[in-house]
C-alpha positions as CSV (number, residue, x, y, z in Angstrom):
1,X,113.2,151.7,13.7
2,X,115.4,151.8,16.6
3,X,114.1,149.7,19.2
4,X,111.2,147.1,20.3
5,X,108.9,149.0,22.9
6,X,108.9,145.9,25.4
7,X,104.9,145.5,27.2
8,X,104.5,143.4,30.1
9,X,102.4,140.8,30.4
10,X,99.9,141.1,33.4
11,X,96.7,140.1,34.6
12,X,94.8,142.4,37.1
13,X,91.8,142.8,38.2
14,X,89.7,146.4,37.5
15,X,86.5,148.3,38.5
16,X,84.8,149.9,35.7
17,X,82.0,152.0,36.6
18,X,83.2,155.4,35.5
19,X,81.5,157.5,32.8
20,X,84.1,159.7,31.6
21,X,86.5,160.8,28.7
22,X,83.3,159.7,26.0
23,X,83.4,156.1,27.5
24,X,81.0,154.7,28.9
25,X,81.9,151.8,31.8
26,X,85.1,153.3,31.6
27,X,87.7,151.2,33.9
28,X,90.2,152.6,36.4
29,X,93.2,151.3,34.5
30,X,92.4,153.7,31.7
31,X,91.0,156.7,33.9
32,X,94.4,157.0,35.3
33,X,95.8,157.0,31.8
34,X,93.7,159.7,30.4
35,X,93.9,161.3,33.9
36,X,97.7,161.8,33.3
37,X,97.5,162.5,29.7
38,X,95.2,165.3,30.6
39,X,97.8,166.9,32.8
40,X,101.1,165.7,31.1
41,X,103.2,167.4,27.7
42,X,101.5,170.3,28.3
43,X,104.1,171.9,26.0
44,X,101.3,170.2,23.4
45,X,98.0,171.4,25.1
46,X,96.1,170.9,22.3
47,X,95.4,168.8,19.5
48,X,96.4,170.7,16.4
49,X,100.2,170.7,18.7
50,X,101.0,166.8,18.4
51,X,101.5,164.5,15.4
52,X,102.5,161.2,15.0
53,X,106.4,161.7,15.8
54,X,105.5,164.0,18.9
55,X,103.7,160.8,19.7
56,X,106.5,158.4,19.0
57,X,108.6,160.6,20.9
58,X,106.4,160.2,23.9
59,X,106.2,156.9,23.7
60,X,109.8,156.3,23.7
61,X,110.5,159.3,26.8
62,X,107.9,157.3,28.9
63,X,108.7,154.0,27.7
64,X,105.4,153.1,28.2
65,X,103.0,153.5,24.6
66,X,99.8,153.7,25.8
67,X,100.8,157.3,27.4
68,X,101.1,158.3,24.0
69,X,97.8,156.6,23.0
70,X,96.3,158.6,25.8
71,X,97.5,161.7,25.1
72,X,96.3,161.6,21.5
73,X,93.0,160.5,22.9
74,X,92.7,163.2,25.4
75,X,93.7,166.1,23.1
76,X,91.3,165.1,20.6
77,X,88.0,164.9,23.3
78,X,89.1,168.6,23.6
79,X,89.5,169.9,20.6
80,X,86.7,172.5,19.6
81,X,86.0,170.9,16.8
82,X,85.5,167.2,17.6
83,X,83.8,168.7,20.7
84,X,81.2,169.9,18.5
85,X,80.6,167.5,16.7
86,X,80.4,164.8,19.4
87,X,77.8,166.6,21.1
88,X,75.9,167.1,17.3
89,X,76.1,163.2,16.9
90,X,74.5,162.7,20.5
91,X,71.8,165.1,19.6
92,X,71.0,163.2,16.4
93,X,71.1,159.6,18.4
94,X,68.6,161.2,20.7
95,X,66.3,162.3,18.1
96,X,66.5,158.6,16.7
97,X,65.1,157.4,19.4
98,X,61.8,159.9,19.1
99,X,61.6,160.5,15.7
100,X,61.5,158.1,12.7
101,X,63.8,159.5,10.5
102,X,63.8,158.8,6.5
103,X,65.2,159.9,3.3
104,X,62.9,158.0,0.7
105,X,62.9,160.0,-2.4
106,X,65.8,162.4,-0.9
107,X,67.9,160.8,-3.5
108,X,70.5,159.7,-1.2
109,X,72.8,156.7,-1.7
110,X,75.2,155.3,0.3
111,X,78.2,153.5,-1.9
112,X,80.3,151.4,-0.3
113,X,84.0,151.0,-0.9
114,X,85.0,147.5,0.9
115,X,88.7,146.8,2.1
116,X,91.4,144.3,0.6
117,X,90.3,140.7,0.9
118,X,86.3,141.1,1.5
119,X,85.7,138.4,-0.5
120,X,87.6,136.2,1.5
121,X,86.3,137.0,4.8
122,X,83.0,136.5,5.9
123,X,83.2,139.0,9.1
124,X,84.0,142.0,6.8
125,X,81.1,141.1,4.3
126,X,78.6,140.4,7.5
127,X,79.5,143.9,8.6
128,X,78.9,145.7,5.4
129,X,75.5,143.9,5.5
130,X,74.8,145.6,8.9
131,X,75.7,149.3,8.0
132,X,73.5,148.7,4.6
133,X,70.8,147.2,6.9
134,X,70.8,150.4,9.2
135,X,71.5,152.6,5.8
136,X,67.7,150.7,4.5
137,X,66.2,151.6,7.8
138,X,66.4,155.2,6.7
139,X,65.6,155.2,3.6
140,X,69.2,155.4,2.2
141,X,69.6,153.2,-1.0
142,X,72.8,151.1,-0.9
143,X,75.4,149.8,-3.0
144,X,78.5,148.5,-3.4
145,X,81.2,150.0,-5.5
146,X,82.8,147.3,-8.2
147,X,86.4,147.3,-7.0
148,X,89.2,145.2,-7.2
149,X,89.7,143.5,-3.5
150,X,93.1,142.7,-4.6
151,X,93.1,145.5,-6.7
152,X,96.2,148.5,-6.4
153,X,94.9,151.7,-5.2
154,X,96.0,153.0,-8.8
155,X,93.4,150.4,-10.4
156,X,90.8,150.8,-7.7
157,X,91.1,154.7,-7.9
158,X,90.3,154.7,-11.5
159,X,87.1,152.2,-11.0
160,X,85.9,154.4,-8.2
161,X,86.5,157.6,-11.0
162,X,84.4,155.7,-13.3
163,X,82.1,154.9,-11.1
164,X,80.9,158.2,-10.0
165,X,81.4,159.3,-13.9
166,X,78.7,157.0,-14.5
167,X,76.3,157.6,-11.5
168,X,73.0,159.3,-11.8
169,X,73.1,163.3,-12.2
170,X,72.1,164.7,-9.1
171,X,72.5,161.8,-7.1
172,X,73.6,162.7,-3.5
173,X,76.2,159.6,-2.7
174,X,77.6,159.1,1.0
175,X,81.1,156.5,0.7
176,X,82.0,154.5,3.7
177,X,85.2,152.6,3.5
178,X,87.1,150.5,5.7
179,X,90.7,150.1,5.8
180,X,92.5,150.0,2.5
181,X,88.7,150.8,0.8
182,X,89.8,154.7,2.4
183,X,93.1,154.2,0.1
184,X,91.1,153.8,-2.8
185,X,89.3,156.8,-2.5
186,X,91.6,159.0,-1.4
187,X,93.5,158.0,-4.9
188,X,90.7,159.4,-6.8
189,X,90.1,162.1,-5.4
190,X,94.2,162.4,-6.6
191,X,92.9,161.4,-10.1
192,X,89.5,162.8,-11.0
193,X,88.6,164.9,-7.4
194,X,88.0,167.8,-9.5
195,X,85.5,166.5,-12.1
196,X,82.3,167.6,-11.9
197,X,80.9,164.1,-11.1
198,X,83.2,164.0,-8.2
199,X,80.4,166.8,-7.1
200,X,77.7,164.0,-6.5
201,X,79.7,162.6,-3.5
202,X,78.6,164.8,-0.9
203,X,80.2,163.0,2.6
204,X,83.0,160.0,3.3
205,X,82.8,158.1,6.3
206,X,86.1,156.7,6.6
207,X,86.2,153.4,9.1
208,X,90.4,153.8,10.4
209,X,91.2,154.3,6.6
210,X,95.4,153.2,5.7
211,X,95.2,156.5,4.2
212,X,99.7,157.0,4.4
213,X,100.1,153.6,3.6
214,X,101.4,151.1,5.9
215,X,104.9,150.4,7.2
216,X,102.9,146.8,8.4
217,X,103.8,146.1,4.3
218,X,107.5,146.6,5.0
219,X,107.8,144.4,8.3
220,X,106.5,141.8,5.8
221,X,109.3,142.2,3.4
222,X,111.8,141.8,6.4
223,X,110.7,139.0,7.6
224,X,111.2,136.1,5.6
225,X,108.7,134.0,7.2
226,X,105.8,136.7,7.0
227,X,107.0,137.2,3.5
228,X,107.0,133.5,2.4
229,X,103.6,132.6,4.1
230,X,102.3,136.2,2.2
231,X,103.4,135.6,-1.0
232,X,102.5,132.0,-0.9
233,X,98.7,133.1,0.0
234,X,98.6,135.6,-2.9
235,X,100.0,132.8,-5.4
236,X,97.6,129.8,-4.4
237,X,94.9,132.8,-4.8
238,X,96.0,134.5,-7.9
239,X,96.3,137.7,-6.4
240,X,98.2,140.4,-7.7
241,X,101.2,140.9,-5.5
242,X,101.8,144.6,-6.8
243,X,98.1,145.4,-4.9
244,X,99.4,145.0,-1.6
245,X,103.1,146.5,-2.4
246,X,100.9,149.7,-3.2
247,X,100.1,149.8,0.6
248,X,103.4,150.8,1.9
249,X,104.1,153.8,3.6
250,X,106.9,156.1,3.3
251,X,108.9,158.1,0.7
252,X,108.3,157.8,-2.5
253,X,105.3,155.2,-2.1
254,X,101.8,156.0,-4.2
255,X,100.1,157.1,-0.7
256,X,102.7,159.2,0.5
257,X,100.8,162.2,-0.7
258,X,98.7,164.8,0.0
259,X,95.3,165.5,-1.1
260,X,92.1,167.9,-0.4
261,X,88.7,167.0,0.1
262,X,86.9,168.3,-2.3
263,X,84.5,171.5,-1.4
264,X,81.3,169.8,-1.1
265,X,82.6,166.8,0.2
266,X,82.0,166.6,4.6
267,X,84.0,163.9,6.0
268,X,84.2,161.9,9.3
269,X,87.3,159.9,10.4
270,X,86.6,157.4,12.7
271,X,89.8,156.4,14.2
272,X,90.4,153.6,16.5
273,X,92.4,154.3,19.6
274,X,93.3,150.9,21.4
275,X,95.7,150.9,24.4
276,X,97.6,147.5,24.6
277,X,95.7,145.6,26.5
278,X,92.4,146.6,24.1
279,X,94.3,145.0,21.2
280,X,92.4,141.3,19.9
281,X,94.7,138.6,19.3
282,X,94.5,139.4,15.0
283,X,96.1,142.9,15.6
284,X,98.4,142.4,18.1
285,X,101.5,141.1,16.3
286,X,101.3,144.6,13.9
287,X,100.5,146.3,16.7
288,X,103.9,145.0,17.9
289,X,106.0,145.4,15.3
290,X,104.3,149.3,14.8
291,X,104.8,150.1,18.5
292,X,108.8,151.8,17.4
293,X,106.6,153.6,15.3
294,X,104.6,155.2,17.6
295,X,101.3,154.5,18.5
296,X,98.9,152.4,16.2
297,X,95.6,150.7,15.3
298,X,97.1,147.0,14.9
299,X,97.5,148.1,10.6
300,X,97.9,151.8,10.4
301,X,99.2,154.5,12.8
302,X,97.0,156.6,14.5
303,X,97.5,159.9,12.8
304,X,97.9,158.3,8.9
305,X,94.0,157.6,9.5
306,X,92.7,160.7,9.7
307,X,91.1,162.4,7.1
308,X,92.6,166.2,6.6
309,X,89.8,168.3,7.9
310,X,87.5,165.9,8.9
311,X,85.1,165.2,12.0
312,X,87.2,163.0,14.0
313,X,85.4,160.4,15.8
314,X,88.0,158.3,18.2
315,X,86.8,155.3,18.7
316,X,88.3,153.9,22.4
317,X,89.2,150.5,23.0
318,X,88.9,149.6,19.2
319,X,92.2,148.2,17.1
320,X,91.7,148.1,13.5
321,X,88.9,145.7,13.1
322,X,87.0,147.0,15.5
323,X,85.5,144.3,17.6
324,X,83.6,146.4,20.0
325,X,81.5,147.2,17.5
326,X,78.8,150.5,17.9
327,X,75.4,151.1,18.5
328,X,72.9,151.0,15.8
329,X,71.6,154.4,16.2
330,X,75.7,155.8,16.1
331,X,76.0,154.5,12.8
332,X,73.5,155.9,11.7
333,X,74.1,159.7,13.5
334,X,77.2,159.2,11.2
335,X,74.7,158.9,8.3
336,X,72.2,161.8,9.1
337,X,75.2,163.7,10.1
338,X,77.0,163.5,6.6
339,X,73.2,163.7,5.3
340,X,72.2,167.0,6.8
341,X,75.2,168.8,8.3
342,X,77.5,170.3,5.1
343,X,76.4,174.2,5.5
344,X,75.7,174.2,9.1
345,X,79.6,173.1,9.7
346,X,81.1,174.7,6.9
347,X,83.0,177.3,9.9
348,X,84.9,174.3,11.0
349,X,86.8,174.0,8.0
């Protein structure tokens, strides 16, 4: 880290009637962002060109982050790929809304893989309740996978392993996973990816996954406050401190390390892609301390979410916990999609 990236603090006052860039009610403030993204580093006209330190670097040559932010959001809108498969998830919404569609007796499940601290937070379970209430709604049988949510991703990747090793033969099972809960898969598909049970687990929707780790774990460590008021929380709770240590990004660290998606498995990544002043009060002092980084989610940067050949879905004005939320019948086009779509995108990968 070399140096803060300093924001200013301002208050203005913005029209936002534009439908443009996959956003709807999109305000002028952010058209003129994506406006010069869209003309700007043309030296990286397209997606597959930039990566997180391209970004980093950009955000440091224009001192200003959410250039950086918007040129990874602009790159992405046009890649082939994600270009596809926005249009494919529009198609399914629209079909929602004229067709009732349902998987009873398709032998479907969705198994969900929560993130760390679930149990403690009532927001995360109430939203895990929704997506298994829209899951229901199409005849999708839900349930929740038995990890740890203190767990490491070593112990947690072992129970997911187990869990699939025990799962009905023939059983067609869609994961969604949240934050750390994307960790925890992507260390099993490390440990046991190329059992034959893993074959069961035919799509991942991954929900801005930590799937590099997260250098938030080290800007704990170095700050003696954060570090006392962390490890004072994981005492009075019992928590195992090791759990949250396996988080950290970087060299040498447990999720600094490839891995492939299994054949049959079709993934999305939906990334969030928050410009500063998108960022809620609970991400903004990671979001902060990530900024010398490059740009971020408020937990995770921006490119250490993604899925390697997945559908990327960016997700505009969201941080990490994603406040703004989605429409009903988006969560579910994810669903269908990973549902219906393996052989019919099978080109993309």
């Amino acid at each position: 880290m070399d140096r803060p990236i300093l924001i200013e603090e301002k208050t203005i006052r913005v029209a936002c009637n534009f439908h443009e860039y996959n956003v709807r009610d999109l305000c002028e403030d952010e058209k003129e962002y994506l406006d010069w993204a869209k003309k700007s580093y043309l030296e990286f006209p397209k997606f597959e060109n930039i990566n997180q330190a391209i970004l980093k670097r950009i955000a440091d040559e224009t001192e200003d982050i959410d250039k950086a932010t918007s040129i990874f959001y602009q790159r992405i809108l046009e890649d082939k790929k994600t270009k596809h498969f926005l249009n494919e998830l529009k198609t399914i919404e629209n079909k929602i809304s004229k067709v009732n569609i349902n998987y009873t007796g398709k032998n479907i499940k969705l198994s969900l893989v929560p993130g760390m601290f679930f149990q403690d937070n009532p927001e995360i379970r109430a939203r895990g309740s929704q997506i298994q209430e829209l899951a229901e709604e199409l005849g999708i049988s839900v349930e929740t996978v038995p990890i740890n949510h203190v767990g490491s991703v070593d112990e947690n990747g072992q129970i997911i392993c187990e869990y699939l090793k025990n799962s009905v033969k023939n059983e067609k099972i869609i994961f969604v996973s949240p934050s750390k809960g994307s960790s925890d898969i992507k260390r099993s598909i490390q440990i046991c990816g190329n059992e034959v049970y893993y074959k069961n687990v035919i799509g991942w929707f991954n929900i801005s996954g930590i799937l590099r780790g997260s250098y938030v774990i080290q800007i704990i460590e170095n700050s003696w406050i954060n570090y006392l008021e962390a490890r004072t929380y994981f005492f009075l709770k019992g928590y195992n401190w090791n759990s949250l240590v396996s988080l950290k990004a970087g060299k040498g660290n447990v999720l600094d390390s490839d891995f492939i998606l299994p054949e049959n498995l079709i993934a999305i990544s939906l990334v969030a892609v928050p410009l500063y002043r998108h960022v809620t009060e609970r991400a903004k002092p990671f979001f902060l301390s990530l900024a010398p980084y490059g740009p971020n989610d408020g937990f995770t940067l921006l490119f250490d979410s993604i899925i390697p050949n997945s559908f990327i879905y960016p997700a505009w004005r969201n941080d990490h916990y994603h406040s703004f939320g989605f429409h009903p019948n988006t969560i579910k086009a994810f669903m269908i999609f990973l549902a219906e779509q393996k052989g019919k995108w099978k080109s993309f990968h």
